[in-house]
Jmol script that loads the backbone (N, CA, C; Angstrom):
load data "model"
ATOM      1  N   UNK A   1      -9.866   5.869 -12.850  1.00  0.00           N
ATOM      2  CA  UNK A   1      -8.929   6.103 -11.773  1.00  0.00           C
ATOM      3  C   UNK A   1      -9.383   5.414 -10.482  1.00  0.00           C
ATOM      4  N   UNK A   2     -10.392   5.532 -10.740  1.00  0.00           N
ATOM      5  CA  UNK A   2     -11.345   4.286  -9.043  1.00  0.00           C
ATOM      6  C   UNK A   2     -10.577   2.795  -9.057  1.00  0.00           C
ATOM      7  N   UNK A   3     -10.669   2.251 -10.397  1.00  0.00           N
ATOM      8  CA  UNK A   3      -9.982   1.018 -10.333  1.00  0.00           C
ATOM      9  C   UNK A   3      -8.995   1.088 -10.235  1.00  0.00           C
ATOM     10  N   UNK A   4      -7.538   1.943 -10.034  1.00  0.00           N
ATOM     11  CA  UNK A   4      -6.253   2.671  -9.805  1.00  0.00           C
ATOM     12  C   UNK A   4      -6.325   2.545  -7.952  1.00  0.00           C
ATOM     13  N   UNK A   5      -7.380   2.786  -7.229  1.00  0.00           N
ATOM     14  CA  UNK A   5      -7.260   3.338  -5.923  1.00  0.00           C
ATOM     15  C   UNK A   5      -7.357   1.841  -5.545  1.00  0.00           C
ATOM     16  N   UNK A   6      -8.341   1.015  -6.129  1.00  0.00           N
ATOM     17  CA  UNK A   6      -9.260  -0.242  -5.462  1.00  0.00           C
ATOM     18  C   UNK A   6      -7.631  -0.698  -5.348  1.00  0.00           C
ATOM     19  N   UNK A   7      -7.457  -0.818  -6.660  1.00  0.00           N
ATOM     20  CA  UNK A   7      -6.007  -2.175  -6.815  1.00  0.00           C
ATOM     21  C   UNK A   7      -5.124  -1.577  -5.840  1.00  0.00           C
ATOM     22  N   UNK A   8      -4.624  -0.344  -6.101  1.00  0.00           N
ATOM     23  CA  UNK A   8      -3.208   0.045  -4.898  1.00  0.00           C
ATOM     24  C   UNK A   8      -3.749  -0.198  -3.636  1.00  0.00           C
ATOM     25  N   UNK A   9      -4.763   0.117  -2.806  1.00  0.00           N
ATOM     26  CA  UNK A   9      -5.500  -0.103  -1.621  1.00  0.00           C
ATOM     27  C   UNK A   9      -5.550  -1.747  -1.226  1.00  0.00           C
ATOM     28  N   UNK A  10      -5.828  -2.199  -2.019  1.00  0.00           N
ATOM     29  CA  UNK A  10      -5.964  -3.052  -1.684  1.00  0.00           C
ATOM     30  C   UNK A  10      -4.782  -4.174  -2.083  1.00  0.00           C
ATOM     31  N   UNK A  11      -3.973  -4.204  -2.946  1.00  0.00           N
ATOM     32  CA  UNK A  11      -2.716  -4.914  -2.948  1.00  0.00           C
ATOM     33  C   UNK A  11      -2.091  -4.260  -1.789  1.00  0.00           C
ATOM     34  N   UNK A  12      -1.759  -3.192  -1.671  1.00  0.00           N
ATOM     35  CA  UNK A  12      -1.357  -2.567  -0.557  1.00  0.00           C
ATOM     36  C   UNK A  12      -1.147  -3.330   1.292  1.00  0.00           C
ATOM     37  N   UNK A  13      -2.540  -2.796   1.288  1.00  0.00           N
ATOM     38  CA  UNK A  13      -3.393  -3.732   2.624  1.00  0.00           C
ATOM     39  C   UNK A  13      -2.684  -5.034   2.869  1.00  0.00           C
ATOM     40  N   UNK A  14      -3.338  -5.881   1.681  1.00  0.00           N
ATOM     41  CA  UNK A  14      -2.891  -7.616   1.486  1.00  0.00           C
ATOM     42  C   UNK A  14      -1.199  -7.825   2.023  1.00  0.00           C
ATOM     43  N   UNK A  15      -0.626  -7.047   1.627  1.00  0.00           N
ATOM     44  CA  UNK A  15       1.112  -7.477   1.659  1.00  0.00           C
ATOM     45  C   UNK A  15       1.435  -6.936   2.874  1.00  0.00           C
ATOM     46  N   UNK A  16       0.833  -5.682   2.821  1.00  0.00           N
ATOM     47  CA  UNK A  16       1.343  -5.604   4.947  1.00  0.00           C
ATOM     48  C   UNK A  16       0.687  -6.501   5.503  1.00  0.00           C
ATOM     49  N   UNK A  17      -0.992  -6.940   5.438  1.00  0.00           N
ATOM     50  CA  UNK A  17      -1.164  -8.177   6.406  1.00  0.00           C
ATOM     51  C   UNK A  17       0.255  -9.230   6.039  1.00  0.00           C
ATOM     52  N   UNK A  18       0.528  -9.317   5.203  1.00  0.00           N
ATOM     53  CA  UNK A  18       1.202 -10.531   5.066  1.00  0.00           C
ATOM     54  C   UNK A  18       2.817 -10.496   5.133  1.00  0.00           C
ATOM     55  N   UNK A  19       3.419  -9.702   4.857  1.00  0.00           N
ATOM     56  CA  UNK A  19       4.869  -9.229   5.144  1.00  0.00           C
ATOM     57  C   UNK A  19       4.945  -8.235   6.330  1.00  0.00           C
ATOM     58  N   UNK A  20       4.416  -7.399   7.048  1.00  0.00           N
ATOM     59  CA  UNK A  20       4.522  -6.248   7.349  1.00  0.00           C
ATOM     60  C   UNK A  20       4.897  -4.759   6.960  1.00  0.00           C
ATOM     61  N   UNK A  21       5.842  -4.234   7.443  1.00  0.00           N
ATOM     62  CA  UNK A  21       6.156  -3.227   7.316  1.00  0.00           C
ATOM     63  C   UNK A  21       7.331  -2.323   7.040  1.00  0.00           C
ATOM     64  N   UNK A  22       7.841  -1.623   5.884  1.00  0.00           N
ATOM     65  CA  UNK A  22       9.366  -1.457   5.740  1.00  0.00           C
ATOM     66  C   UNK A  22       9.524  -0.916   4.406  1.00  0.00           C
ATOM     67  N   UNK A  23      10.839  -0.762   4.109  1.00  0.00           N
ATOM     68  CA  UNK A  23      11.690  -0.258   2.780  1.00  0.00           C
ATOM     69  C   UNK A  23      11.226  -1.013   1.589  1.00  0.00           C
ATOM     70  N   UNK A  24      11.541  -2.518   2.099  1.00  0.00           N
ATOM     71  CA  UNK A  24      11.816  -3.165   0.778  1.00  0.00           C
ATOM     72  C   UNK A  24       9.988  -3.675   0.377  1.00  0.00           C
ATOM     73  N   UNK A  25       9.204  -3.920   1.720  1.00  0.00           N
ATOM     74  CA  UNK A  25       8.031  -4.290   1.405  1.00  0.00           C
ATOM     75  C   UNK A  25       7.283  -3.000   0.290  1.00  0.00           C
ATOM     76  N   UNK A  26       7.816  -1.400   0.824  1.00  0.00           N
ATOM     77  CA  UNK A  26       7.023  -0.623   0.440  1.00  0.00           C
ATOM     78  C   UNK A  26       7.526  -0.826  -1.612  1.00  0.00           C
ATOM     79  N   UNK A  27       8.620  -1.295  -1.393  1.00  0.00           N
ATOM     80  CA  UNK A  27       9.102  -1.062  -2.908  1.00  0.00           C
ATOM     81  C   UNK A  27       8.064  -2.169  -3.518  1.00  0.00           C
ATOM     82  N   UNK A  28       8.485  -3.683  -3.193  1.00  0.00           N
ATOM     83  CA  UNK A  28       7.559  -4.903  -3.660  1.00  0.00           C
ATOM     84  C   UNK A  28       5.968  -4.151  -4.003  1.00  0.00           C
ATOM     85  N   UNK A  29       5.349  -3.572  -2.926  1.00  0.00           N
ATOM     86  CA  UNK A  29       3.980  -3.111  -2.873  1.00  0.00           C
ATOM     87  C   UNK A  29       3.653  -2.577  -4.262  1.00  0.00           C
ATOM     88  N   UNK A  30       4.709  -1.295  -4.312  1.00  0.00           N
ATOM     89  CA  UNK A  30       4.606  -0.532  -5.538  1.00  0.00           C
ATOM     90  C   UNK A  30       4.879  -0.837  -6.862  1.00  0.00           C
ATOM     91  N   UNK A  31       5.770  -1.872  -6.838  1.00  0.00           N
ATOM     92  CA  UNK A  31       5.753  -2.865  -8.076  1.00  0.00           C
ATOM     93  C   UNK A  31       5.066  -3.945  -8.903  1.00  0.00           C
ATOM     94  N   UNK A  32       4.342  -4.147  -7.338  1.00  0.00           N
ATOM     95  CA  UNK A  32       3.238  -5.001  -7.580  1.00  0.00           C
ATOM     96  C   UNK A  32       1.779  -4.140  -8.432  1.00  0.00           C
ATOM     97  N   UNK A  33       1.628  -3.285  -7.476  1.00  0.00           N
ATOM     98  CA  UNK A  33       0.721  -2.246  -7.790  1.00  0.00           C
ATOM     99  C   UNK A  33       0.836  -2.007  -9.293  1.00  0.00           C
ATOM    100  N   UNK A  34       1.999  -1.861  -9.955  1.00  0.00           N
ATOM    101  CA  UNK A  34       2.232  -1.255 -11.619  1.00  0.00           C
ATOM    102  C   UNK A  34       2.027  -2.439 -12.540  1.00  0.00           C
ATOM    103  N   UNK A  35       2.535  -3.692 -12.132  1.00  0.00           N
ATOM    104  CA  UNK A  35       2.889  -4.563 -12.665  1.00  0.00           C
ATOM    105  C   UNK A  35       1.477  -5.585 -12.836  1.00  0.00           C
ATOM    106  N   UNK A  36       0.631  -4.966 -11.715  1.00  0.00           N
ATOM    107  CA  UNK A  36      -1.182  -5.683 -12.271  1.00  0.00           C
ATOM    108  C   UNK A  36      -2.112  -5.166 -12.895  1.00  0.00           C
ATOM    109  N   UNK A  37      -1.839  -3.240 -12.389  1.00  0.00           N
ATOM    110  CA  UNK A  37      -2.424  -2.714 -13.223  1.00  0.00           C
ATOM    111  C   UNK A  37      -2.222  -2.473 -14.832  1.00  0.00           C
ATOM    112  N   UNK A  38      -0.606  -2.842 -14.615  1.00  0.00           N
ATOM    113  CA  UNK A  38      -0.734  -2.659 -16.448  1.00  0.00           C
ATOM    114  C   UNK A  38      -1.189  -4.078 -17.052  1.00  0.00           C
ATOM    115  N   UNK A  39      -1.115  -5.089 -15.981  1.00  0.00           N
ATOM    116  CA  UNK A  39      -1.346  -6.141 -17.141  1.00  0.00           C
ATOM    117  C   UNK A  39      -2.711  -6.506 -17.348  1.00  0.00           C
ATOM    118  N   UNK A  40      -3.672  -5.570 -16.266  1.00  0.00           N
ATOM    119  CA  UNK A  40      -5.060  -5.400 -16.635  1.00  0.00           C
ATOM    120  C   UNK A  40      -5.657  -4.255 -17.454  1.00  0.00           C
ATOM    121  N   UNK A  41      -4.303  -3.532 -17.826  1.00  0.00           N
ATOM    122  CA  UNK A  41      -4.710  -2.875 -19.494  1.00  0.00           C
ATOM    123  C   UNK A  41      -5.079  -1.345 -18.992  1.00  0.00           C
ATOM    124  N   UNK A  42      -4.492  -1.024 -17.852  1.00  0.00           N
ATOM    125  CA  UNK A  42      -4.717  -0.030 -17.245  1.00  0.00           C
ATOM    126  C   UNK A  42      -4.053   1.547 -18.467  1.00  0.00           C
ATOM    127  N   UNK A  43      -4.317   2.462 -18.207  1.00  0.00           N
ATOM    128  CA  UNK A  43      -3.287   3.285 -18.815  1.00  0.00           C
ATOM    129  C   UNK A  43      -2.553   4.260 -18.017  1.00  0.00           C
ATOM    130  N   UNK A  44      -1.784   5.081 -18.500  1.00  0.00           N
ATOM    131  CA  UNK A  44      -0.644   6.206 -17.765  1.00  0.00           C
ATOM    132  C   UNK A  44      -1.120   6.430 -16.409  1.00  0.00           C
ATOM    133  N   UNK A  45      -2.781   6.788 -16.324  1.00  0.00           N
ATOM    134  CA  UNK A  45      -3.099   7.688 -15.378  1.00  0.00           C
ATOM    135  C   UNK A  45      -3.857   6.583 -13.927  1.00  0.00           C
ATOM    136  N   UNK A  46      -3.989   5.607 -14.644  1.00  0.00           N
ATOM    137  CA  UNK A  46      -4.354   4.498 -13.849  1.00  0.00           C
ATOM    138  C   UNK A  46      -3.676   4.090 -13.125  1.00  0.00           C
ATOM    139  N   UNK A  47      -1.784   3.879 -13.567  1.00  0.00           N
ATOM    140  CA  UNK A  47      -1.175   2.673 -12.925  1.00  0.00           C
ATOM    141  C   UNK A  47      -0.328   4.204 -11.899  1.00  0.00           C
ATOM    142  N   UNK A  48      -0.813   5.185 -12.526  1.00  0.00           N
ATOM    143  CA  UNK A  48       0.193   5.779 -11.471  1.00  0.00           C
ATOM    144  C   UNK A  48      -0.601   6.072 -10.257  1.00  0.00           C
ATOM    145  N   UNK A  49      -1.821   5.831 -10.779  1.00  0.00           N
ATOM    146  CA  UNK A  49      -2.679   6.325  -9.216  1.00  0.00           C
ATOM    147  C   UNK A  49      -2.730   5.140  -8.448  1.00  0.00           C
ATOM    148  N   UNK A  50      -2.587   3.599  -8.738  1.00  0.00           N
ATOM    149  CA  UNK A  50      -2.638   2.385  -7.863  1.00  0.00           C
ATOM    150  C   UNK A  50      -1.181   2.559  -7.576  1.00  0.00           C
ATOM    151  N   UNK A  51      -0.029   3.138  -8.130  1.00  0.00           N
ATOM    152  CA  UNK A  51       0.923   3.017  -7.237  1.00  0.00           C
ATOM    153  C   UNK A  51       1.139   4.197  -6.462  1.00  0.00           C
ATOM    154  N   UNK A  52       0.727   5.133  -6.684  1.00  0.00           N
ATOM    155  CA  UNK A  52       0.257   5.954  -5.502  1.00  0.00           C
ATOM    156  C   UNK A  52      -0.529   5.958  -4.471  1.00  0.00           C
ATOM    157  N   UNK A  53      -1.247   5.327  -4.626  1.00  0.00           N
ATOM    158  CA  UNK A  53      -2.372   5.082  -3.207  1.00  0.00           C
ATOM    159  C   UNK A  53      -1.769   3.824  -3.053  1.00  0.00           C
ATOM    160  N   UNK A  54      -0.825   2.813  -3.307  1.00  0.00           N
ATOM    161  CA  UNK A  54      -0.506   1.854  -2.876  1.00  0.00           C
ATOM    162  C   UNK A  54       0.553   2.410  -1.578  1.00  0.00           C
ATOM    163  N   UNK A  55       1.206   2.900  -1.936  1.00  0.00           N
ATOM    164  CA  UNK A  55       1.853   3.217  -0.448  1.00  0.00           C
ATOM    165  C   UNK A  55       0.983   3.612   0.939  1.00  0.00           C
ATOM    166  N   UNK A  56      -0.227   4.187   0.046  1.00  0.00           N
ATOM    167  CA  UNK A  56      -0.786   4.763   1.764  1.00  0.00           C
ATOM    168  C   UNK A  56      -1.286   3.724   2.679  1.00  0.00           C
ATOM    169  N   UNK A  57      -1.434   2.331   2.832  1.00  0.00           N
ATOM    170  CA  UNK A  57      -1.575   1.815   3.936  1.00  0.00           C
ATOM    171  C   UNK A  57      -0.413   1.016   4.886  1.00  0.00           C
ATOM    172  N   UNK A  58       0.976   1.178   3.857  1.00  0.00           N
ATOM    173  CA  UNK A  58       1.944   1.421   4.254  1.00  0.00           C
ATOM    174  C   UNK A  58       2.290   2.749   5.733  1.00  0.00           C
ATOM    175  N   UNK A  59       2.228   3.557   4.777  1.00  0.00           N
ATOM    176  CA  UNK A  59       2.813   4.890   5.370  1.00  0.00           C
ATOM    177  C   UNK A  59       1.603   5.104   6.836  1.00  0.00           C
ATOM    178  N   UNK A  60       0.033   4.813   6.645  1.00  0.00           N
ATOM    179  CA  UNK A  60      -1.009   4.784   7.988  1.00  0.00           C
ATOM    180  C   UNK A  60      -0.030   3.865   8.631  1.00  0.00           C
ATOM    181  N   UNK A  61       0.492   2.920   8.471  1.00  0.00           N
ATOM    182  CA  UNK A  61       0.626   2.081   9.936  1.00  0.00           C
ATOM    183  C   UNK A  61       1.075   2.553  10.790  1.00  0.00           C
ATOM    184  N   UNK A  62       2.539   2.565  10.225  1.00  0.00           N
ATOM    185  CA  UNK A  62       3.555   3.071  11.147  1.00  0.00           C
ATOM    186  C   UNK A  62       3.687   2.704  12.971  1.00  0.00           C
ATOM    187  N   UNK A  63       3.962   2.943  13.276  1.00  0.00           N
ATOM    188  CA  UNK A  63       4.736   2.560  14.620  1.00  0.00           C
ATOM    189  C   UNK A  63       3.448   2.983  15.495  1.00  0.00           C
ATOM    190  N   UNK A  64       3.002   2.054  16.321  1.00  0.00           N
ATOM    191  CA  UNK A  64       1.982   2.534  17.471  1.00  0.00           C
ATOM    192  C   UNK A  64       2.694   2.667  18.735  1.00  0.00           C
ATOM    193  N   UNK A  65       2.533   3.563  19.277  1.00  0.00           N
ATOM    194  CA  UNK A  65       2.669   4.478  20.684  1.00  0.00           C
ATOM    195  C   UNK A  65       1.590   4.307  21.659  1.00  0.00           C
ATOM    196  N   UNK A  66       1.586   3.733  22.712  1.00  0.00           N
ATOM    197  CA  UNK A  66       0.398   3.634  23.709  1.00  0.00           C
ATOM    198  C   UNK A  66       1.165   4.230  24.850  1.00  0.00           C
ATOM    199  N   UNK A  67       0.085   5.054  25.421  1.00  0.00           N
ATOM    200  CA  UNK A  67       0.644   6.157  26.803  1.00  0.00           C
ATOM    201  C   UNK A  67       0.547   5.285  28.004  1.00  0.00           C
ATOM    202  N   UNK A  68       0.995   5.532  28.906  1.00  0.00           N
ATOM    203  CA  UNK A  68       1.290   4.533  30.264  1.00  0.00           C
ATOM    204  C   UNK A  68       0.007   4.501  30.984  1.00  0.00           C
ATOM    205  N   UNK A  69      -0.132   3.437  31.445  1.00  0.00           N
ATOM    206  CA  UNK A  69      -0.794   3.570  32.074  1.00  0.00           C
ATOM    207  C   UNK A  69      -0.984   3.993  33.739  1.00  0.00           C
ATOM    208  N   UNK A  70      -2.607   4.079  34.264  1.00  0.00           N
ATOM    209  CA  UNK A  70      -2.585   4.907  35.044  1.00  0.00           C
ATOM    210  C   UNK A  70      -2.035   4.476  36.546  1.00  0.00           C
ATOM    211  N   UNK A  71      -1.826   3.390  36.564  1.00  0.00           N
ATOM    212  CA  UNK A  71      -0.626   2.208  37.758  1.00  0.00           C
ATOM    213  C   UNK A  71       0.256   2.121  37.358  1.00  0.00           C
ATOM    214  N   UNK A  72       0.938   3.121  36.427  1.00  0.00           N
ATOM    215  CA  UNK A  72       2.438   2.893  36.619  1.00  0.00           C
ATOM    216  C   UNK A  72       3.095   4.109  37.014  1.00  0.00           C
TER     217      UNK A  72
END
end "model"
wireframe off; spacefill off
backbone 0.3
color backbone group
């Protein structure tokens, strides 16, 4: 299941550096995520955990908020 976290984490990561952030990226992510782990021979419990932890560096980004500063 470690090699389940590495791959979703890190395919994950890779495609927001490189697409950003959204609907359709999060779908690509998660497809990607299933579609390497099975073809590296992963089984049931593997590919569902890389596409489960594949969303989470998705879902961390999210929208940053910075408070005003103290001259304004």
């Amino acid at each position: 299941m470690i090699i389940g976290v590495a791959i979703g984490i890190g395919l994950g990561d890779g495609l927001i550096y490189a697409f950003g952030t959204g609907p359709w990226q999060l779908a690509v992510i998660v497809l990607l995520a299933i579609i390497v782990t099975t073809f590296l021979g992963g089984g049931p419990a593997v590919i569902t955990q890389a596409a489960a932890t594949a969303v989470l560096p998705d879902v961390r980004v999210g929208p940053v908020r910075c408070a005003p500063s103290a001259g304004s």
